[in-house]
C-alpha positions in Angstrom: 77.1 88.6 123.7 79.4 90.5 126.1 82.8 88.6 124.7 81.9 90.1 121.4 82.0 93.8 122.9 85.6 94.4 123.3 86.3 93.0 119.4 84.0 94.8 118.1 84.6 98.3 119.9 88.1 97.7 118.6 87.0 97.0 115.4 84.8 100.1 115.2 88.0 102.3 116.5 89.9 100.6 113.3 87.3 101.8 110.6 87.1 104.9 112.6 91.1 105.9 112.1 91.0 104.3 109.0 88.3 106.5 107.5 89.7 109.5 109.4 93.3 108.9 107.4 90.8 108.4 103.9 89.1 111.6 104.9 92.3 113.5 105.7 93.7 112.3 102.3 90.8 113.7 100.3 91.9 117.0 101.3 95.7 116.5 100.7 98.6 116.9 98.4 98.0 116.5 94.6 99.3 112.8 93.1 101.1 112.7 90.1 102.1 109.5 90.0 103.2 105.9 91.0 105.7 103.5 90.4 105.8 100.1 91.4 109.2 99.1 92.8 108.4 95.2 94.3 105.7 93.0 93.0 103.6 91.4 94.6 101.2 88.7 93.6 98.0 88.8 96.0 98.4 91.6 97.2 99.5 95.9 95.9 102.8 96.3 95.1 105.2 98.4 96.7 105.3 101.8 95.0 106.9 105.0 94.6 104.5 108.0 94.7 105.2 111.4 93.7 102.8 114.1 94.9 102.8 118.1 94.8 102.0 120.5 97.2 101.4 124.1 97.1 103.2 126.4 99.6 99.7 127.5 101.5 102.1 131.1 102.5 104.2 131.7 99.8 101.9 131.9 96.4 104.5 130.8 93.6 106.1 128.0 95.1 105.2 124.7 94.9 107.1 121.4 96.5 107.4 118.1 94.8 108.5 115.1 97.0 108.5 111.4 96.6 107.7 108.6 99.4 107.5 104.7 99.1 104.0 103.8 99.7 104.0 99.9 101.1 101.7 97.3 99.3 101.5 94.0 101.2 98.4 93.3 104.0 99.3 95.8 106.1 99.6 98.5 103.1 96.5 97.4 101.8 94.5 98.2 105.2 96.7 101.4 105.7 98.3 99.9 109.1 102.3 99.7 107.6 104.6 101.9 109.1 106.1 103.4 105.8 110.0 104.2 105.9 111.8 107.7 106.2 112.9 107.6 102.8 111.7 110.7 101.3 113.0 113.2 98.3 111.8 116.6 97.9 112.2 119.2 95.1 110.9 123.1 95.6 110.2 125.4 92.9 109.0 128.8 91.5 107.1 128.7 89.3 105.1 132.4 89.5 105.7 135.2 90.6 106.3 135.1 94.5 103.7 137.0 96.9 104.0 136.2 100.9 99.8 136.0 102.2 101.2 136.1 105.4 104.3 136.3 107.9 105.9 133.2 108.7 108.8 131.8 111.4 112.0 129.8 110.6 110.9 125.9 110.4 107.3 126.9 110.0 105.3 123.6 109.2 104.1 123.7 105.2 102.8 120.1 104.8 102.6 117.4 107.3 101.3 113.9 106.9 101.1 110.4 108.8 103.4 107.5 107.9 101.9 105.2 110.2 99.0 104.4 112.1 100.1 106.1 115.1 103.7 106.7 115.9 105.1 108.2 113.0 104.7 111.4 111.0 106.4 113.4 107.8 107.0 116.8 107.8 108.0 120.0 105.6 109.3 123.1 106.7 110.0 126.4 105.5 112.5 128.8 106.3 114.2 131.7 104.8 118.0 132.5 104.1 117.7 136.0 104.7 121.7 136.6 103.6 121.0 135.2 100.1 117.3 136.2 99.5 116.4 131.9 99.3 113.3 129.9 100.7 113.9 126.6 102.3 112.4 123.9 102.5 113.1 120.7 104.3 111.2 117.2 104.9 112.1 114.8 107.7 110.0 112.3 109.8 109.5 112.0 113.4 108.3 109.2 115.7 106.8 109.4 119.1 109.6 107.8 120.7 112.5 108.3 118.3 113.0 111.1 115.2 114.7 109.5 112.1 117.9 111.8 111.0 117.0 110.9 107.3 115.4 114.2 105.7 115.8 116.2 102.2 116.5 120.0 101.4 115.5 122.1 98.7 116.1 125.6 98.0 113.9 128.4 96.0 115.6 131.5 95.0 113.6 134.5 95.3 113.5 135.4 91.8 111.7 138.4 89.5 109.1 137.1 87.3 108.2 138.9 84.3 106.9 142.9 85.6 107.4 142.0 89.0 110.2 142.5 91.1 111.8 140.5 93.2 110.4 141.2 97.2 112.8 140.2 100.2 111.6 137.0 102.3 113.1 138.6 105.1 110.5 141.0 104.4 108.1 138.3 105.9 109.7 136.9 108.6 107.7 137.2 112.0 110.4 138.3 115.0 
């Protein structure tokens, strides 16, 4: 009975993260939709998901990005360590109101890649000179970052009544 302890605590810590990633995904960015990219026959595909995200500072603004989502085994238990390949595309799409002040490279959206090591990210910050919000994804691992990454730019724009306000305006010192 006592051989089967250790397999079966690591088991339970399995489900455990597992269900933890399933929980944390519940709550997370919108999907809009997939694309398979490699097929595979007993097993998911490999896809290309694109998913939204609203800027939780910035009401207005809303970030589109894509990431390859692994099928395979290890995709199909959540353990694959997906790859740094990821495209993002910011927009206005209302009229811009800052809920709060924010710093340069403030985190907007972050999510695991892997089980453990690796994690994406987007960031926010403002180009006070030109009145712009930017926004950049990148990964990072525990032991090494990944220089791959995507930018995207959101001019500060009027919309309809409603002026245009500075984002310097909402920068924290």
């Amino acid at each position: 009975m006592i051989a089967f302890a250790a397999p079966l605590r690591a088991a339970a810590l399995a489900f455990g993260i597992l269900a933890g990633f399933s929980a944390a995904a519940a709550d997370g960015p919108d999907l809009i939709f997939r694309k398979s990219t490699v097929f595979k026959l007993l097993t998911p595909n490999d896809k290309l998901a694109t998913y939204a995200i609203d800027d939780p500072v910035v009401d207005g603004v809303a970030c589109h990005y894509t990431v390859p989502e692994r099928g395979g085994l290890a995709g199909m238990f959540g353990v694959a360590e997906e790859v740094s390949d990821i495209s993002l595309a910011c927009r206005q799409y209302g009229p811009v109101k800052f809920t709060e002040k924010f710093k340069q490279g403030d985190v907007v959206f972050s999510e695991r890649r892997s089980l453990i090591f690796k994690k994406m990210q987007i960031v926010r910050g403002c180009d006070e000179k030109r009145n712009v919000l930017v926004y950049m994804v990148y990964s990072d691992r525990l032991i090494e970052g990944s220089p791959k990454n995507s930018t995207s730019t959101v001019p500060v724009m009027p919309w309809g009544s409603t002026g245009a306000i500075r984002c310097s305006d909402w920068l924290k010192d």
